[in-house]
N, C-alpha and C positions, 0 to 999 in steps of 0.2 A: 504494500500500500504506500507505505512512505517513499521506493522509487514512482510509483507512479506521479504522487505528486506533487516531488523533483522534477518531473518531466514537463509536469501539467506548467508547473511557474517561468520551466525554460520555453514553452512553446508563449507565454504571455509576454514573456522578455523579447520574445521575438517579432510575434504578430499581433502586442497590442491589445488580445485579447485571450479567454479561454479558448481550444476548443467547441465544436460545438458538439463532437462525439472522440470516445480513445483511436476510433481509425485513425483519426487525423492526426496522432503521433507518428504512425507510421509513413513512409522512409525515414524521414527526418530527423524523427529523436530517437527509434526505437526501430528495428530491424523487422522483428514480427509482432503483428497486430495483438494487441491485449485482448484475446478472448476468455474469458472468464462469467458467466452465466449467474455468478457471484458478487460481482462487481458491479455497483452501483453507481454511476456519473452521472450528474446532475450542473449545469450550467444555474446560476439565481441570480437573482438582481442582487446592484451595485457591484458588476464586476465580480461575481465570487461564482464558487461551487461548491456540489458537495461528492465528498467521495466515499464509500464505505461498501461492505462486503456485507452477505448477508448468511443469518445463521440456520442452521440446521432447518430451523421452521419457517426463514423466511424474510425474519426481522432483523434490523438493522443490527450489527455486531459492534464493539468497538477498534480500533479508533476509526471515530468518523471525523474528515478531514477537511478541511475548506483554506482557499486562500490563506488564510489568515492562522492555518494551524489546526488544531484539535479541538473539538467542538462535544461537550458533553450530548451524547442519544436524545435527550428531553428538548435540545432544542432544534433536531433536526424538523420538528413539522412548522415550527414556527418560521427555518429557514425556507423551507419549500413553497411556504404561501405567496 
């Protein structure tokens, strides 16, 4: 997780903004595409995102990640709105 969003801040350094999906690492920052059926990417307002992986039943796992670092599970639905 924590490479990916190394990746996520170098493709921002570059193009100014997020991604608007993980393909779009690919050639660029990362050789082969992140597929992962686990992994959660999310673009939100004011420039940010969310990242995180999902558990066994579904739900959000920790760490969940945004621009800005680590972000406690409780405030992810606040972030999505």
């Amino acid at each position: 997780m924590f490479f990916i969003h190394e990746l996520l801040l170098n493709y921002r350094a570059k193009h100014g903004e997020f991604p608007a999906s993980l393909s779009l690492l690919t050639p660029e920052f990362v050789k082969q595409e992140i597929e992962n059926e686990n992994i959660v990417y999310e673009t939100v307002e004011d420039s940010d995102f969310i990242l995180y992986s999902k558990n066994s039943k579904g739900e959000a796992a920790e760490p969940v990640l945004s621009a800005k670092g680590s972000i406690e599970i409780s405030k992810l639905k606040t972030m999505k709105q």
